[in-house]
C-alpha positions as CSV (number, residue, x, y, z in Angstrom):
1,X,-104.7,-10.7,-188.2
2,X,-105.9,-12.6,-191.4
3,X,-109.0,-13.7,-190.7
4,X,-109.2,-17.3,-191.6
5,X,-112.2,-19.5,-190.0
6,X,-113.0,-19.9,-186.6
7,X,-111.6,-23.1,-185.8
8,X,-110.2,-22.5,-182.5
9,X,-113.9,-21.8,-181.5
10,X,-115.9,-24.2,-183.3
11,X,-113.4,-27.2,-182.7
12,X,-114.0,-26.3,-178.7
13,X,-117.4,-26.8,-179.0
14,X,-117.4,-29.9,-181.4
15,X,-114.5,-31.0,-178.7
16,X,-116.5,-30.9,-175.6
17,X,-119.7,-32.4,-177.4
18,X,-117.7,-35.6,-178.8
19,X,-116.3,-35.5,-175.1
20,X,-120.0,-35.9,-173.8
21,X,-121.6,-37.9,-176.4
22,X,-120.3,-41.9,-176.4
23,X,-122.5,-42.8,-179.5
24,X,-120.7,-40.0,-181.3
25,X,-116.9,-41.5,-180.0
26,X,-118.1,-44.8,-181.5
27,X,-119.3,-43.8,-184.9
28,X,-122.4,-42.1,-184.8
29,X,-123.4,-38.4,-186.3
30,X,-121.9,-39.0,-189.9
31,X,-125.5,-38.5,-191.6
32,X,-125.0,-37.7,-195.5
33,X,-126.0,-34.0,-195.9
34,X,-126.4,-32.1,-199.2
35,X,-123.4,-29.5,-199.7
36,X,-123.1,-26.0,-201.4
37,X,-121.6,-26.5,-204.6
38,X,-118.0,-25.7,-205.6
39,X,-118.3,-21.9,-207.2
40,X,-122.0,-21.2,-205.6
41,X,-120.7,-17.9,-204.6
42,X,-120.7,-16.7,-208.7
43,X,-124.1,-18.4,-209.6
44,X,-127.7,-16.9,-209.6
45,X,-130.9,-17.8,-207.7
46,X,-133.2,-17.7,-211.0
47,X,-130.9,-20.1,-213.2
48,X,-128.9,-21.7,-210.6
49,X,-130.8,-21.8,-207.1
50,X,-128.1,-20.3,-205.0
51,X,-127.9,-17.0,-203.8
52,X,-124.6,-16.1,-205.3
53,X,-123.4,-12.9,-207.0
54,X,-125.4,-13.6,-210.6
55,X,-121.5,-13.3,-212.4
56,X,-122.8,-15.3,-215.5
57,X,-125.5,-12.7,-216.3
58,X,-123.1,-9.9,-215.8
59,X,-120.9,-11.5,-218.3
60,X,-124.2,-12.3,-220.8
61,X,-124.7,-8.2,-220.1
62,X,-121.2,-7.5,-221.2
63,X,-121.4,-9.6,-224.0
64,X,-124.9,-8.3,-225.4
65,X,-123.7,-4.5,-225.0
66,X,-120.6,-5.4,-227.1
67,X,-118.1,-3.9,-224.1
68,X,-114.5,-4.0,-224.3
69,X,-112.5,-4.4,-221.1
70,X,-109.0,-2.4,-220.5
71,X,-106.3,-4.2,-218.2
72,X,-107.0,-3.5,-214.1
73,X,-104.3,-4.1,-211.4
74,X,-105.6,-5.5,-208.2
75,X,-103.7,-4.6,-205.2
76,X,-103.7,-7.6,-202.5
77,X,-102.6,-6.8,-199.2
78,X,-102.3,-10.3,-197.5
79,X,-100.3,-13.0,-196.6
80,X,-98.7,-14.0,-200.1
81,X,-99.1,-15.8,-203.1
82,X,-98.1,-19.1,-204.5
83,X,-96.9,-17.5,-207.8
84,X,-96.8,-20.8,-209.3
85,X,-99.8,-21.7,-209.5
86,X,-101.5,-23.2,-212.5
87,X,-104.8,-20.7,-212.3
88,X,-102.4,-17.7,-211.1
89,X,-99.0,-17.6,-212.5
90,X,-100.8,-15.8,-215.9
91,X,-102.8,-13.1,-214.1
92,X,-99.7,-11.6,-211.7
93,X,-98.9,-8.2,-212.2
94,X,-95.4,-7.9,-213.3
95,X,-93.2,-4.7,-213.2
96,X,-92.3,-4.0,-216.7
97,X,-89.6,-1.1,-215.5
98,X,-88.0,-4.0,-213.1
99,X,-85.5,-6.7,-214.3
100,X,-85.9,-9.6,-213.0
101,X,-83.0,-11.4,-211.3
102,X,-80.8,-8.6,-211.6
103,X,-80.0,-7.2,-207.8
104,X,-80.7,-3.7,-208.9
105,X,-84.0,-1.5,-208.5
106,X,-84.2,-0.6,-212.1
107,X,-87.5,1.2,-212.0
108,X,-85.9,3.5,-208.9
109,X,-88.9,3.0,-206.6
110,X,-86.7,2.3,-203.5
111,X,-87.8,-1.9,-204.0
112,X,-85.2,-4.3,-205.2
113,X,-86.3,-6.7,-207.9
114,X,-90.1,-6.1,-206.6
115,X,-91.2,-8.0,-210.2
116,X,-94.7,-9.2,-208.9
117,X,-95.1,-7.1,-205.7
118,X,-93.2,-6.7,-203.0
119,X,-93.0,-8.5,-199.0
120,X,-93.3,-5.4,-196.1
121,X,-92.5,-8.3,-193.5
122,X,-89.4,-9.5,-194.6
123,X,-85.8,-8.8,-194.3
124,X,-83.1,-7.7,-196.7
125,X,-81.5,-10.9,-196.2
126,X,-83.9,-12.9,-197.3
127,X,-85.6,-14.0,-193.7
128,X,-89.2,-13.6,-193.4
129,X,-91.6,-12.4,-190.7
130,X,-94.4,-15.6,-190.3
131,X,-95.1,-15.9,-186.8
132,X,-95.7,-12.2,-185.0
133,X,-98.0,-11.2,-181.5
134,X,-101.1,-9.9,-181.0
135,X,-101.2,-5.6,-181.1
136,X,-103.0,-5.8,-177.6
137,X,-99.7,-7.3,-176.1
138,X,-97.4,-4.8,-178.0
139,X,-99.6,-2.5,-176.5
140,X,-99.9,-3.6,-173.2
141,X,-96.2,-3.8,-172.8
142,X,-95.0,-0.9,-174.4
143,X,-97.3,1.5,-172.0
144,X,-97.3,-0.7,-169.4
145,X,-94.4,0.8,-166.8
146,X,-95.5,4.5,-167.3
147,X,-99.2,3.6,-166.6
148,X,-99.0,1.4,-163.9
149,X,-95.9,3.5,-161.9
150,X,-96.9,4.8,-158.9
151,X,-96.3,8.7,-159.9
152,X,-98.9,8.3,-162.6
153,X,-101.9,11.0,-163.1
154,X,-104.4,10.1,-165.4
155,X,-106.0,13.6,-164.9
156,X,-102.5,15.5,-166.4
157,X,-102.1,13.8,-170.2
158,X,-101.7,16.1,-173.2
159,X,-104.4,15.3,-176.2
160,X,-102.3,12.7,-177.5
161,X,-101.0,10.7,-174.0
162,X,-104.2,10.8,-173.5
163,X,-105.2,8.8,-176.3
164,X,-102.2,6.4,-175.6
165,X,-103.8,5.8,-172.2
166,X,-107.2,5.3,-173.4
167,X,-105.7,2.3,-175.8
168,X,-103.2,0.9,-173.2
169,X,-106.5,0.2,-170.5
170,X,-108.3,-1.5,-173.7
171,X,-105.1,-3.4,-174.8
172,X,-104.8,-4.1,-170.9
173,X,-108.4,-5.8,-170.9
174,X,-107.5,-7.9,-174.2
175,X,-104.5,-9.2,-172.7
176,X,-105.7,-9.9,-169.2
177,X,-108.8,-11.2,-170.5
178,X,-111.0,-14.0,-168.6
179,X,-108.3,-15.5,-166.4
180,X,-110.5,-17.9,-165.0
181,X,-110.5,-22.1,-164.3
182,X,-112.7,-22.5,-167.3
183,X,-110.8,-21.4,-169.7
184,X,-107.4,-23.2,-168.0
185,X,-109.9,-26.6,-168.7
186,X,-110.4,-25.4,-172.2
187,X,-107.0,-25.3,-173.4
188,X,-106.2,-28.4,-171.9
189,X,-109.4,-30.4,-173.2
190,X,-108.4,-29.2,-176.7
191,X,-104.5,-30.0,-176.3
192,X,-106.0,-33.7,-175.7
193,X,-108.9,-33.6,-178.9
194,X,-105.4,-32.7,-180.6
195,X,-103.4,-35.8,-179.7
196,X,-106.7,-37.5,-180.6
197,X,-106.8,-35.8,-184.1
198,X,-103.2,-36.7,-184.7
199,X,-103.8,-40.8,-183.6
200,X,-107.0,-40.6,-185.6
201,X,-105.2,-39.6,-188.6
202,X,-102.6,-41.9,-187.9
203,X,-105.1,-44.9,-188.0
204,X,-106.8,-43.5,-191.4
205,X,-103.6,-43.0,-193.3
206,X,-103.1,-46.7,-193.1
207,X,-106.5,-48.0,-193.3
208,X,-106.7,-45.7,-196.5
209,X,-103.3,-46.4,-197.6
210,X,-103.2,-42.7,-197.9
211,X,-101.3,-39.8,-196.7
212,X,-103.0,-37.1,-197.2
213,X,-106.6,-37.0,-197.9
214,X,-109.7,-34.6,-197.7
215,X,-112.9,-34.8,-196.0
216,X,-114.7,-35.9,-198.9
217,X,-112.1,-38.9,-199.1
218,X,-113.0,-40.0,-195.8
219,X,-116.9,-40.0,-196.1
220,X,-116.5,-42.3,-199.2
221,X,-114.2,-44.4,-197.1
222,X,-115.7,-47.2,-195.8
223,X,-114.1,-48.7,-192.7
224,X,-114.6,-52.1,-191.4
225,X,-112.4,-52.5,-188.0
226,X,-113.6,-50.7,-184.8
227,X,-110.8,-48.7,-184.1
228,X,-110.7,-47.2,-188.0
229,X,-114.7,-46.6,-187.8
230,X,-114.1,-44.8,-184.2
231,X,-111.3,-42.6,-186.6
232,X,-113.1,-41.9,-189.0
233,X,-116.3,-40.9,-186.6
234,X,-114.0,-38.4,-184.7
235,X,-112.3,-36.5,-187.8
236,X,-115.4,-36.8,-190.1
237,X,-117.8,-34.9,-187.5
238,X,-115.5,-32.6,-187.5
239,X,-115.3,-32.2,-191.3
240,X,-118.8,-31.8,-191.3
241,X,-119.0,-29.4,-188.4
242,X,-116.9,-26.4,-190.0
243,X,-117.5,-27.6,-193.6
244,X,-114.2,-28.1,-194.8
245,X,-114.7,-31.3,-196.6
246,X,-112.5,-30.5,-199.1
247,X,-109.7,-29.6,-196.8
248,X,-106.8,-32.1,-196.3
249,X,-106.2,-34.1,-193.5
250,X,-102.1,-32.4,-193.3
251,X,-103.9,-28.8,-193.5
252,X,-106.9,-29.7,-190.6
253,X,-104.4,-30.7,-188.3
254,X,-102.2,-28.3,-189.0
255,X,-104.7,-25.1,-188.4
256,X,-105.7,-26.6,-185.6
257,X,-102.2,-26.5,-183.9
258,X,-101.7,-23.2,-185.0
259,X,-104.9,-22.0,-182.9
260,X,-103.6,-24.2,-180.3
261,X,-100.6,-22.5,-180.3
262,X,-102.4,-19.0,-180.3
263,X,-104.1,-19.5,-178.0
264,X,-100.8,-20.6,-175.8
265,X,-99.4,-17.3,-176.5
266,X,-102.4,-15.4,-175.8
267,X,-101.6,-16.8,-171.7
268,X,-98.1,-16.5,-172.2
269,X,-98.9,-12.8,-172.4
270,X,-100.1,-12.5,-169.6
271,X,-97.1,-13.0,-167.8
272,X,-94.1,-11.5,-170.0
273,X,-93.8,-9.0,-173.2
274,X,-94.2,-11.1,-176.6
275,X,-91.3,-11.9,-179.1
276,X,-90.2,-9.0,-181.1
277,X,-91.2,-11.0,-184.5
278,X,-90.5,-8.6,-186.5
279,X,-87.7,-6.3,-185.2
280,X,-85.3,-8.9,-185.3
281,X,-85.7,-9.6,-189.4
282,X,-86.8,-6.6,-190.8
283,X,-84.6,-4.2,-188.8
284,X,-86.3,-0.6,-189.9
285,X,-87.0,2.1,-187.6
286,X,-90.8,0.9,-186.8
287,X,-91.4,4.3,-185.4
288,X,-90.0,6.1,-188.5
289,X,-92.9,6.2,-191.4
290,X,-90.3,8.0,-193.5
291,X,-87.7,4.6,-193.1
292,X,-90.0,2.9,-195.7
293,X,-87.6,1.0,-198.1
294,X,-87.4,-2.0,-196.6
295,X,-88.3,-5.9,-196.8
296,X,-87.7,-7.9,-200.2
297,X,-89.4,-9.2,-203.2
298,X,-90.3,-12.9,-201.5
299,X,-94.1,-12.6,-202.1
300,X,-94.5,-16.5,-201.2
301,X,-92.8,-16.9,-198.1
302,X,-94.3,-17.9,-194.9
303,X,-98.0,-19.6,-195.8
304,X,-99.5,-18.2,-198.5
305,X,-102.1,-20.1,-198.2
306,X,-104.9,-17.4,-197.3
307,X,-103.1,-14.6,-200.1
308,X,-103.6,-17.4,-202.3
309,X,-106.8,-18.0,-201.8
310,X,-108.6,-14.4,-201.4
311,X,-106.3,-13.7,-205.1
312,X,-108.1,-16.9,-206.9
313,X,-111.4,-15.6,-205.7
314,X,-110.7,-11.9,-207.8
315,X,-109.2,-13.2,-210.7
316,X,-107.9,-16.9,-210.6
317,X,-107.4,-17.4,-214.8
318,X,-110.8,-17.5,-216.3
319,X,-111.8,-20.2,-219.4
320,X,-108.0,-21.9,-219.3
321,X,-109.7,-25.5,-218.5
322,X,-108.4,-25.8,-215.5
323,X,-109.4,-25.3,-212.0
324,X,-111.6,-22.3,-210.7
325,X,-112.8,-18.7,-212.8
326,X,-112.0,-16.1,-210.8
327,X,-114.6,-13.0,-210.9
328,X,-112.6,-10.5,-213.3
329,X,-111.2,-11.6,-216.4
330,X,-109.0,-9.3,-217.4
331,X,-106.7,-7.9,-214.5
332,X,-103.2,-8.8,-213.1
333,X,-102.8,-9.5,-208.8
334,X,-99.9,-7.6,-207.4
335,X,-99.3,-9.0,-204.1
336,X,-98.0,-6.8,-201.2
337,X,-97.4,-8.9,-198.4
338,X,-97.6,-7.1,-195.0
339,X,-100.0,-9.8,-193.0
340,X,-98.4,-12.5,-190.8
341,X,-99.7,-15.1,-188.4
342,X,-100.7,-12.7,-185.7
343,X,-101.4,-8.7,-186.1
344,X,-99.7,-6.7,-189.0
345,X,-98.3,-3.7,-188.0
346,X,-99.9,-0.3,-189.0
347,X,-96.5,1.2,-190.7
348,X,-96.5,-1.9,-193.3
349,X,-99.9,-1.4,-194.1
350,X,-99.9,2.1,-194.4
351,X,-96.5,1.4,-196.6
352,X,-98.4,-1.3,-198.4
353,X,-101.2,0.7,-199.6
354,X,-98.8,3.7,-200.8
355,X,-97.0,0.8,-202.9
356,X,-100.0,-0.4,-204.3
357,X,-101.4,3.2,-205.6
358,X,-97.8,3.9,-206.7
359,X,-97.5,0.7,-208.9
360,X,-100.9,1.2,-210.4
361,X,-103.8,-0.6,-208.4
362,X,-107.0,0.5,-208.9
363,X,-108.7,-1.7,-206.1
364,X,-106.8,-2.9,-202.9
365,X,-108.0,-6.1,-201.6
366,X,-107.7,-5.8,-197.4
367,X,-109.2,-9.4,-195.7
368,X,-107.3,-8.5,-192.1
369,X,-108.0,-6.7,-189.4
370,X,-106.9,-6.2,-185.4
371,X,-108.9,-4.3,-182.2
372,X,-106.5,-1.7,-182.3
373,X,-104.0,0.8,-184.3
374,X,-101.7,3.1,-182.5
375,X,-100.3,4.2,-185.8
376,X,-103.6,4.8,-187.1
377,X,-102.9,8.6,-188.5
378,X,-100.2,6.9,-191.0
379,X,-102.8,4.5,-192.5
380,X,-105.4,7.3,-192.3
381,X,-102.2,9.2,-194.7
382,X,-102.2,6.5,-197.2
383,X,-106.1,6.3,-197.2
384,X,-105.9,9.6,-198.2
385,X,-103.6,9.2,-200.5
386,X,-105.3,6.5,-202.3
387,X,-108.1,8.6,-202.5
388,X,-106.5,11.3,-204.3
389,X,-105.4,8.7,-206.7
390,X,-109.2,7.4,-207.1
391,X,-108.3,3.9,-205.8
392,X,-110.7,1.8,-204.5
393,X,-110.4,-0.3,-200.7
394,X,-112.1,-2.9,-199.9
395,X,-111.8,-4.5,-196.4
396,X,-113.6,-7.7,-194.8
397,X,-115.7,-6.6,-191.6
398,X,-114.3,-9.5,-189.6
399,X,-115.3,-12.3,-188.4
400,X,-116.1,-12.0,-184.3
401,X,-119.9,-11.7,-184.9
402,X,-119.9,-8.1,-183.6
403,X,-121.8,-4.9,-184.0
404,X,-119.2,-2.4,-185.8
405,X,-121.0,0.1,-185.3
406,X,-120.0,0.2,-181.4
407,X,-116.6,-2.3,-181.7
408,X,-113.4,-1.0,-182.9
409,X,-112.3,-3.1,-186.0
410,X,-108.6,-1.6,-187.7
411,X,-108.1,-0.7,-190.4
412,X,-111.3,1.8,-190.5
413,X,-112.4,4.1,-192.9
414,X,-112.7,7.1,-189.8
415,X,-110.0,9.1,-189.9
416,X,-109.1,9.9,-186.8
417,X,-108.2,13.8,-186.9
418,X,-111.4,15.0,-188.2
419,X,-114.9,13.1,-188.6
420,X,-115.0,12.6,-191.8
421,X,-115.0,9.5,-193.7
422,X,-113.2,7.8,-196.5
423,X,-115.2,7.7,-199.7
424,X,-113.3,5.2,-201.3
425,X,-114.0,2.5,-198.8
426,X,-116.3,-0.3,-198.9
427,X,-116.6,-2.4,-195.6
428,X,-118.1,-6.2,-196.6
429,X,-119.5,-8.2,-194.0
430,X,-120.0,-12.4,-195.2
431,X,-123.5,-14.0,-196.5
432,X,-124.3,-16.8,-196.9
433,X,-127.2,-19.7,-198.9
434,X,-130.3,-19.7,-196.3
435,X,-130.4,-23.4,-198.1
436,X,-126.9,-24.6,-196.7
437,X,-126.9,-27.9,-195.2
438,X,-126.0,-27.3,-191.9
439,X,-125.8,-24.5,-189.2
440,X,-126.8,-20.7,-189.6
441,X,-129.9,-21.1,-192.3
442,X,-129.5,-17.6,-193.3
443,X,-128.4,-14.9,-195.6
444,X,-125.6,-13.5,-193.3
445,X,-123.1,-15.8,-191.6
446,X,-123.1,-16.9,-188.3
447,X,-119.6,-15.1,-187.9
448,X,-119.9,-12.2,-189.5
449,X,-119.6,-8.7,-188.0
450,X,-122.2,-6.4,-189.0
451,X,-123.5,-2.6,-188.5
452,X,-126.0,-0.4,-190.0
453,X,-123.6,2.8,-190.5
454,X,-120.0,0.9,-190.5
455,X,-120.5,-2.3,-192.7
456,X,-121.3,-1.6,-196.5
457,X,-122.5,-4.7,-198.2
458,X,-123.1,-8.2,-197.5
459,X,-121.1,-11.0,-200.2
460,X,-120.6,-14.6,-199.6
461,X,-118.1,-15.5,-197.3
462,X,-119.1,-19.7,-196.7
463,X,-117.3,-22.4,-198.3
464,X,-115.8,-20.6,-200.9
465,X,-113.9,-22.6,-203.3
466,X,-111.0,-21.1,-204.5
467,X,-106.9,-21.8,-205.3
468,X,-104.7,-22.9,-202.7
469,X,-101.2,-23.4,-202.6
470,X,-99.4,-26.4,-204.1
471,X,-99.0,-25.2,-207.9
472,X,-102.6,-27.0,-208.9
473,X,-104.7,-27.3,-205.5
474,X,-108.2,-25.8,-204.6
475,X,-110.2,-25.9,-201.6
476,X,-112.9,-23.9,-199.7
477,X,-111.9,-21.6,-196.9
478,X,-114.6,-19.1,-195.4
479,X,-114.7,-15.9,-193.2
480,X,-115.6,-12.5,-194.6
481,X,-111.9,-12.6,-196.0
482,X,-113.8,-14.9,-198.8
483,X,-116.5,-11.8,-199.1
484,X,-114.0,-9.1,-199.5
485,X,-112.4,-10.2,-202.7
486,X,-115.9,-11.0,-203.9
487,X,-116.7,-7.3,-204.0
488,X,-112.8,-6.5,-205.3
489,X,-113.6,-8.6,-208.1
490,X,-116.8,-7.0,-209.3
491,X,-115.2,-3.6,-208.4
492,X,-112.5,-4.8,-210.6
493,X,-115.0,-6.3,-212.9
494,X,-116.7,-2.6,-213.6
495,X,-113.6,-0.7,-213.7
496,X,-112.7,-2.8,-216.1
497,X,-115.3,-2.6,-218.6
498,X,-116.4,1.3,-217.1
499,X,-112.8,2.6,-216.9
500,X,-114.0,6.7,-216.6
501,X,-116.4,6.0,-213.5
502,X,-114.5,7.2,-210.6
503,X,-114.2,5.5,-207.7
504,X,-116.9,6.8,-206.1
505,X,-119.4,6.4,-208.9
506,X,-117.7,2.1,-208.9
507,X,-118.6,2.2,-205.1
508,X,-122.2,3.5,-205.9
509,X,-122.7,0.9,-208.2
510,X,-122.5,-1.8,-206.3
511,X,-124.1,-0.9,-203.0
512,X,-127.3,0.9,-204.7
513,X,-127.6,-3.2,-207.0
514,X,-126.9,-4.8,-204.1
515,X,-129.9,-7.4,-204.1
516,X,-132.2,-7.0,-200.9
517,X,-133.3,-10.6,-199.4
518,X,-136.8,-11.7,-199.6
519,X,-137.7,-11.3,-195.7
520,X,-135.7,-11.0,-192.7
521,X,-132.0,-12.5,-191.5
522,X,-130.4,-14.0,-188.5
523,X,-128.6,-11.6,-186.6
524,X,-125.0,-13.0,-186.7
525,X,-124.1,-13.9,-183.0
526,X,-127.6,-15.0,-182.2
527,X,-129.8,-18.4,-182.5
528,X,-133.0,-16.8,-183.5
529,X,-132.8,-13.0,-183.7
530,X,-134.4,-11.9,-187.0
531,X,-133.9,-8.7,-188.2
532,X,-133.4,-6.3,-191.8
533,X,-130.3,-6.8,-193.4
534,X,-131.1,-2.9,-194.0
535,X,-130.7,-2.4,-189.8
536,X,-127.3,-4.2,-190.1
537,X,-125.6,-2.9,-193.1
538,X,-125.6,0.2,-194.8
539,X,-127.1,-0.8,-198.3
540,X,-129.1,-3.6,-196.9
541,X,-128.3,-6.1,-199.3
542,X,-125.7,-8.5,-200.9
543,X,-123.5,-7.6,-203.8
544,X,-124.9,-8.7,-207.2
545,X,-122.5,-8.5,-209.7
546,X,-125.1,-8.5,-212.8
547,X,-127.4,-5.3,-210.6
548,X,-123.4,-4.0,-210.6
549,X,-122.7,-3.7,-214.2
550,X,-126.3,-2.7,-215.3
551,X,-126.1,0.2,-213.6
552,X,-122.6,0.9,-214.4
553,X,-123.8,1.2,-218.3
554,X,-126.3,3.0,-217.2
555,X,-124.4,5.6,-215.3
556,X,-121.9,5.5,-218.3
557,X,-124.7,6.0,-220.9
558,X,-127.6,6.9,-219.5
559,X,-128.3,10.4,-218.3
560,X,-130.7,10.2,-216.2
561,X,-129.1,7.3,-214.3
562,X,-126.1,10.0,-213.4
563,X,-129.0,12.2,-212.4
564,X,-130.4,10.0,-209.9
565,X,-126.7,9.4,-208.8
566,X,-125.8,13.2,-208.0
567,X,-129.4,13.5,-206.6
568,X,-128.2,10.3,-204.3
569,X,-125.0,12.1,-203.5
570,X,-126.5,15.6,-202.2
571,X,-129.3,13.8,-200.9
572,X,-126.2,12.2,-198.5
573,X,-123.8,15.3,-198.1
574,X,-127.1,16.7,-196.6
């Protein structure tokens, strides 16, 4: 599942609390409060004063040192793409064996017309997979008449029934979950904040003569009648409270339907199998790896909106005069979209990645992730294979505040036949401005998953401001699907101007500069738990893209900087 913001979550709490509190309901809690700046994730703490990734030193670096940077494809594995956009429609990769328009795969890669990437979740005629279930219920339901019959023996499985079993009980637990009144009330209080939401709006559009308008609008909005200011109390706080002031009125009430709706499904569940989403449009053989030419070239269907976003942060256009920089400035986005509303399915990722190293990626940009993977040995195949290629993953850690190190979070660098690890694989949990104006106060985010052997580097992953769909639109989004592409693009960023470090010398690079914070940080998940970012993360620190590049020209020119590496390296392997 993409992992977009916790709205579901945080508009529960915000939900009950305007429920409870009648000064609120009439106006009240719409303080003024100093905001992160658009772009705070690329600026430095010395020049700047936020604790972003340094990106205009690195570039002063580059620039000093005279480099020369050579073309890098960025794979993004995600939802899609606007490919229209103003600050994106220059930097897509485009298949120069391919023909555009043409009906025939020119290039003979099995992919139809795939000019800017190609869409594992759509079908041949042209339909596309948007909406799909949860892999817990597909689970659940596909195991659940042989594990439940009566002639059933737990104590008799075979290595690999066993571990179907051992994933059917979790998936079982997932599904089932907390059945209780509470959460019954929950849903239901939240359907009603909904309809509120909507009549809200419905009252602002016409006091602001206005349509559609963001959060910023409204707090410059000044309202007069007493319904309007009641209006404008409700959906401000609420604004405020998940910091998405530059979202749209159309797209706030729209995600939170959506995780409405989610949640809706999650109970359906519990009583019959889910939809078969993606069956019914893409018509493979799901169980087949080898039935892999499939889907078509739509890499804009569905929403795009999250593909869209995570691609601006990497490389949206850089000194065009419009709009946002993006991180690298000299690489081209192919997007591979396998990730709907709901859990991808392990044979389109696996597929995805092959596609990706096949086409020319260097770096693959994963912000997604599910609980489980019953196909995990064909994604551990393709990991494999894009190591042997010396391509670089990057994946966001998610966003359920957990300890990785003890939680299963898919994909995974652990391959599952053996114990050893993938060593092209960076794991990036979301930071965050200690100095933001409201909630955590911290260096990590209060959302992020963390773990001291599983989770590689921190980036920032709060109010992010980056492209959206709509041909010239921007907004922030957050989640550590923000901090993956952070680290894609200063992984891009090196390989670009360091094009003979492999992939594990890129990788080194950025977790050994990662910059270490001053004291300690909240423990995501936690009010007041303090603790190393060193006992939560393997390198302890948050990706600096300056650090990054230094000590990629120093690896690249410097001998005793490779020393120190391959001294790190055996110092590891023993």
């Amino acid at each position: 599942m993409i992992f977009r913001r916790r709205l579901f979550c945080l508009v529960l709490a915000f939900t009950l609390l305007f429920l409870t509190h009648k000064d609120f309901a009439q106006g009240g809690g719409t303080s003024v409060k100093t905001e992160l700046p658009k772009g705070w994730h690329l600026m430095d703490k010395d020049q700047d004063g936020f604790e972003g990734i340094s990106l205009n030193k690195a570039y002063e670096f580059i620039k000093l040192k005279n480099l020369k940077s050579r073309q890098v494809i960025v794979g993004v594995i995600d939802s899609g793409i606007d490919t229209l956009h103003e600050d994106l429609k220059n930097i897509l990769w485009t298949n120069s064996k391919e023909i555009p328009g043409n009906g025939l795969d020119d290039d003979h890669n099995g992919y139809v017309d795939d000019v800017h990437g190609w869409n594992f979740i759509g079908g041949k005629n042209g339909a596309d997979v948007n909406d799909d279930s949860g892999e817990e219920a597909r689970v659940y339901y596909k195991f659940k008449e042989r594990f439940e019959s009566k002639d059933f023996d737990s104590t008799k499985l075979t290595t690999d029934d066993a571990d179907n079993y051992h994933m059917w009980v979790k998936a079982k637990k997932l599904v089932m979950g907390d059945d209780s009144p509470q959460n019954t009330a929950d849903l239901l209080i939240l359907k009603r904040f909904l309809s509120t939401s909507i009549k809200s709006d419905s009252i602002l559009q016409k006091a602001m003569n206005k349509q559609e308008y963001t959060g910023n609008d409204l707090e410059a909005f000044e309202a007069t009648d007493v319904d309007v200011k009641k209006a404008k109390a409700i959906l401000l706080y609420m604004f405020k409270a998940d910091k998405i002031m530059d979202m749209t009125n159309k797209e706030f009430i729209s995600d939170f339907s959506e995780s409405i709706d989610r949640e809706e499904k999650k109970a359906e569940v519990k009583e019959k199998a889910p939809e078969e989403y993606r069956r019914e449009i893409v018509k493979d053989n799901e169980n087949d790896i080898n039935d892999r030419y499939y889907g078509n070239n739509d890499i804009m269907a569905g929403d795009p909106m999250h593909g869209t976003h995570v691609s601006g942060i990497i490389g949206a256009e850089r000194g065009n005069g419009v709009g946002i920089d993006g991180i690298a400035d000299n690489v081209r986005i192919m997007m591979v979209r396998a990730v709907p509303n709901g859990d991808e399915h392990d044979k389109d990722i696996a597929l995805s990645i092959r596609y990706a190293v096949n086409n020319g990626a260097r770096v693959i940009n994963m912000s997604f992730g599910k609980h489980l993977s019953p196909n995990k040995k064909w994604v551990d195949e393709s990991v494999r294979y894009a190591q042997s290629k010396g391509v670089l993953l990057v994946e966001a850690a998610g966003n359920d505040n957990e300890n990785l190190d003890s939680a299963d979070n898919f994909p995974s660098p652990d391959f599952k036949d053996s114990k050893g690890i993938a060593g092209n694989w960076i794991t990036v949990g979301a930071s965050s401005d200690p100095l933001a104006e409201e909630g955590f106060k911290s260096y990590t985010a209060s959302f992020s998953n963390y773990g001291k052997t599983k989770v590689d580097i921190f980036a920032p992953g709060t109010r992010i401001y980056s492209t959206l769909p709509g041909g010239n639109k921007y907004g922030n989004l957050q989640g550590t699907s923000m901090a993956a592409p952070v680290v894609t693009g200063v992984a891009a960023l090196i390989m670009e101007y360091f094009p003979k470090l492999t992939v594990q010398e890129v990788k080194y690079c950025i977790l050994k500069s990662a910059t270490q914070p001053p004291g300690k940080v909240k423990k995501p998940g936690t009010e007041d738990e303090m603790v190393n970012l060193s006992d939560i993360s393997v390198s302890g620190g948050i990706v600096n893209a300056y650090g990054a590049v230094k000590l990629a020209y120093d690896l690249s020119f410097n001998s005793k900087a490779m020393e120190e590496y391959e001294a790190d390296k055996k110092a590891k392997l023993n």
